[in-house]
VOPA-149703 format. One record per residue: x, y, z of N, C-alpha, C in turn; residue in one letter. Coordinates in steps of 0.02 Angstrom, whole numbers, padded with zeros to 5 digits. Example, Ala and Ser with C-alpha at 12.3 -4.5 7.8 and 13.67 -1.06 7.14 Angstrom:
REM residues 2
PT, 00660, -00284, 00390, 00615, -00225, 00390, 00660, -00165, 00390, A;
PT, 00642, -00112, 00354, 00684, -00053, 00357, 00645, 00002, 00394, S;
***
This chain:
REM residues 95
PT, -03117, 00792, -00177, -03046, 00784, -00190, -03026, 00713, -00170, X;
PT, -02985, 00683, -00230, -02962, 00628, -00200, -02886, 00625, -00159, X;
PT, -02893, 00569, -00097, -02812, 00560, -00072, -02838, 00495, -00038, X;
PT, -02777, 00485, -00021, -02775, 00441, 00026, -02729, 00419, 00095, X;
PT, -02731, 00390, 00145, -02688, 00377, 00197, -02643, 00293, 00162, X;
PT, -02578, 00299, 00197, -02569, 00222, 00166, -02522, 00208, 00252, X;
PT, -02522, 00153, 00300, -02494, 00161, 00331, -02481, 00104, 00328, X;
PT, -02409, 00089, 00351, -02353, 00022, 00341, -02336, 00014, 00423, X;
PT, -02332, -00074, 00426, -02316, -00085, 00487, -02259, -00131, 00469, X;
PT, -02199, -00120, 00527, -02158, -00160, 00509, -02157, -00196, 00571, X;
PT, -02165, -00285, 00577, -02176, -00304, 00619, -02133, -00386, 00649, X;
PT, -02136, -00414, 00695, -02113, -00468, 00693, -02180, -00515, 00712, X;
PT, -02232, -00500, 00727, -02301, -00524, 00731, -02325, -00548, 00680, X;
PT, -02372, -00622, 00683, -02395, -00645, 00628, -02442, -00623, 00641, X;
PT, -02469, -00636, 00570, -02558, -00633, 00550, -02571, -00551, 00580, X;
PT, -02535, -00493, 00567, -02549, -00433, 00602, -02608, -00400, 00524, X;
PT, -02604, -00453, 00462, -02629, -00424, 00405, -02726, -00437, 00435, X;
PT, -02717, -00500, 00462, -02772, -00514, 00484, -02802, -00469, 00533, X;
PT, -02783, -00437, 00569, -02801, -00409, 00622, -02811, -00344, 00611, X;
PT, -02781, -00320, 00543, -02799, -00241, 00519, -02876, -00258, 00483, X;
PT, -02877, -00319, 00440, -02953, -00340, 00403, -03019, -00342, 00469, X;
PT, -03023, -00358, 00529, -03053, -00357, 00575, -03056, -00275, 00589, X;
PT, -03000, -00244, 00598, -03004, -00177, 00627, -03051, -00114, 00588, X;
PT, -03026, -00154, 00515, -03071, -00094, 00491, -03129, -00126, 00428, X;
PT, -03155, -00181, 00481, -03225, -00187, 00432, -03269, -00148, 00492, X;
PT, -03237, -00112, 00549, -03294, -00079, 00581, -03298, 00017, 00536, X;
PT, -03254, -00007, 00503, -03244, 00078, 00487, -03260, 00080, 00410, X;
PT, -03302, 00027, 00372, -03313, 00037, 00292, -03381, 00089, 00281, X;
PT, -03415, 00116, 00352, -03469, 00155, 00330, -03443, 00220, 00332, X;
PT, -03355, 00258, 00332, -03350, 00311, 00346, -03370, 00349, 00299, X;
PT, -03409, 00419, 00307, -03404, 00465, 00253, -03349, 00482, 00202, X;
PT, -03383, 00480, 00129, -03307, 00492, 00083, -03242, 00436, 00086, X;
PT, -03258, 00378, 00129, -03215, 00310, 00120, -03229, 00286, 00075, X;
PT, -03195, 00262, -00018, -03198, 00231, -00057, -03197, 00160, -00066, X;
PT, -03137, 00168, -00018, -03098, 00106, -00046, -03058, 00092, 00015, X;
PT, -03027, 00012, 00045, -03011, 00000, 00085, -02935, -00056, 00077, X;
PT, -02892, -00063, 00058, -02846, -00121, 00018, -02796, -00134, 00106, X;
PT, -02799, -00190, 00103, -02740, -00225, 00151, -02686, -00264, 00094, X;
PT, -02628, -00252, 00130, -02567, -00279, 00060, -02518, -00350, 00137, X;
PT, -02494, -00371, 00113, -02429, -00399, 00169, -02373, -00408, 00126, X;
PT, -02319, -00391, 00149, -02275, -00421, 00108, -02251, -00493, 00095, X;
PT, -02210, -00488, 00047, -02198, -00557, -00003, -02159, -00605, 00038, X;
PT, -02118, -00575, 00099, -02086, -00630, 00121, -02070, -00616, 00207, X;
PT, -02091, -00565, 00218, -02095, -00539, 00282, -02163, -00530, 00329, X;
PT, -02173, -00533, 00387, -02235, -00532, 00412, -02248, -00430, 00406, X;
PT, -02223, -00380, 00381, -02242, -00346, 00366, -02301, -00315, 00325, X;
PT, -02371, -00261, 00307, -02412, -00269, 00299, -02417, -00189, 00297, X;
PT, -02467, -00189, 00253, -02490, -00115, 00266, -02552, -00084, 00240, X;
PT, -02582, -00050, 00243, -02668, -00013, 00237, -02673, 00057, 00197, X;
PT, -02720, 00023, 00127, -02734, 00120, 00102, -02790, 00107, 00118, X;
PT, -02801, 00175, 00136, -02867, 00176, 00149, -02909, 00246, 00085, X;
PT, -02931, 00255, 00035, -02950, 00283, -00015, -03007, 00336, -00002, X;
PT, -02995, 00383, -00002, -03062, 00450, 00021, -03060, 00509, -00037, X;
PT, -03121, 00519, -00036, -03137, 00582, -00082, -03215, 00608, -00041, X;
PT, -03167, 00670, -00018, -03202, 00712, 00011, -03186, 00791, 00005, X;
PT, -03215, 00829, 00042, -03210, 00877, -00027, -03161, 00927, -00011, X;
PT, -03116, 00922, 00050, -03041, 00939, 00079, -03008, 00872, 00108, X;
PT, -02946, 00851, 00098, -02878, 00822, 00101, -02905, 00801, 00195, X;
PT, -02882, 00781, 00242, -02862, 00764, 00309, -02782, 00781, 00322, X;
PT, -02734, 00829, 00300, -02676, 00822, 00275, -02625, 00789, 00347, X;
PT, -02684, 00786, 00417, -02637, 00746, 00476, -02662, 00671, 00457, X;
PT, -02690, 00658, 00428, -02761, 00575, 00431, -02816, 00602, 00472, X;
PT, -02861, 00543, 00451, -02927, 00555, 00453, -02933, 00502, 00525, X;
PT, -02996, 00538, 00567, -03000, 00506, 00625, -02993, 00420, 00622, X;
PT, -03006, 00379, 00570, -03015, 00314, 00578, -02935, 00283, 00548, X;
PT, -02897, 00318, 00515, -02829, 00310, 00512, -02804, 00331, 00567, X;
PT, -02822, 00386, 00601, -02754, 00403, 00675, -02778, 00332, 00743, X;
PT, -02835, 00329, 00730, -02867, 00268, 00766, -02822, 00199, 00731, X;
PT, -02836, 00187, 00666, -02787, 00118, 00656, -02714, 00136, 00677, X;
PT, -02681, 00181, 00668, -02614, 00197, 00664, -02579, 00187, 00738, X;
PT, -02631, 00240, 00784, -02626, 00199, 00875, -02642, 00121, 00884, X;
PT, -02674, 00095, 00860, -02686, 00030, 00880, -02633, -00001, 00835, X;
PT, -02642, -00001, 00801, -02551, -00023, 00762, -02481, -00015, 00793, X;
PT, -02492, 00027, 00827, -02417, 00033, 00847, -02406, -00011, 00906, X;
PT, -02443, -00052, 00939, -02421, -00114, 00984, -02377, -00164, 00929, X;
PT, -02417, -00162, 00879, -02381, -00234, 00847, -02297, -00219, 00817, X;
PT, -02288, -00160, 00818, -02238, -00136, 00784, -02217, -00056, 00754, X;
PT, -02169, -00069, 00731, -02158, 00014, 00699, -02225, 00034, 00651, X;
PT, -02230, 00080, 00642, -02288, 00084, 00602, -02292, 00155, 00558, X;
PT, -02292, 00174, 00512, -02288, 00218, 00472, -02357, 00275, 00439, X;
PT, -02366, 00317, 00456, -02430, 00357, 00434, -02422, 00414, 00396, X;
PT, -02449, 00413, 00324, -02446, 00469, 00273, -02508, 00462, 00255, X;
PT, -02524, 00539, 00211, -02561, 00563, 00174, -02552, 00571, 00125, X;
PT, -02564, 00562, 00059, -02569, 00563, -00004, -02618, 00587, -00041, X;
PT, -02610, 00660, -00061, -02672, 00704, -00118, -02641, 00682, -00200, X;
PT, -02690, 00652, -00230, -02680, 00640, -00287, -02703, 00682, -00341, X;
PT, -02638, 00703, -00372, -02632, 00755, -00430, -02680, 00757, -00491, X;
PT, -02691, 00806, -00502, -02749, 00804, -00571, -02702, 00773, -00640, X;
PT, -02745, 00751, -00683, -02699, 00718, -00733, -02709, 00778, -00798, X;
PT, -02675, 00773, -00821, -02679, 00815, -00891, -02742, 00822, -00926, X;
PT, -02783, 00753, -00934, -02846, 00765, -00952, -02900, 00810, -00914, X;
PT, -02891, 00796, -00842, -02960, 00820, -00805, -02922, 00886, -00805, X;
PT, -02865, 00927, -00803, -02855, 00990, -00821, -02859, 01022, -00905, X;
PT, -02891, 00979, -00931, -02915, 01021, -00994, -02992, 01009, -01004, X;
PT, -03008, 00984, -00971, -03083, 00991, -00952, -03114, 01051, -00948, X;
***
């Protein structure tokens, strides 16, 4: 099943985008981790992390290496943690 975690930090800290790219190149061998995207925003030192999994049940609190970024995130700032199960599309339900 696919989902994913996406967690947003809202911060007054620079370079906090940098410091999530360090945090989780220790975590790219997780089981069922796809995909890894860091974003920052356009004009704010704000920033935030999906982290992409397909495994074969949801994490519907996050997955140990998101509740791990999400605590260490929260020094720099507010910080935001969801889960996201992504819906079947019309095609793969007429499969």
């Amino acid at each position: 099943m696919k989902w994913m975690e996406f967690i947003k930090i809202q911060t007054a800290s620079q370079d906090v985008a940098a410091k999530m790219l360090t945090l989780i190149e220790q975590c790219k061998e997780c089981h069922g981790l796809q995909e890894i995207k860091v974003f920052h925003h356009a004009s704010v030192d704000d920033c935030s992390l999906c982290l992409c999994w397909n495994t074969d049940s949801p994490e519907p609190r996050g997955s140990s290496v998101g509740l791990m970024l999400y605590n260490t995130l929260k020094q720099y700032g507010l910080v935001d943690h969801a889960v996201w199960i992504e819906k079947e599309t019309i095609e793969e339900k007429a499969s």
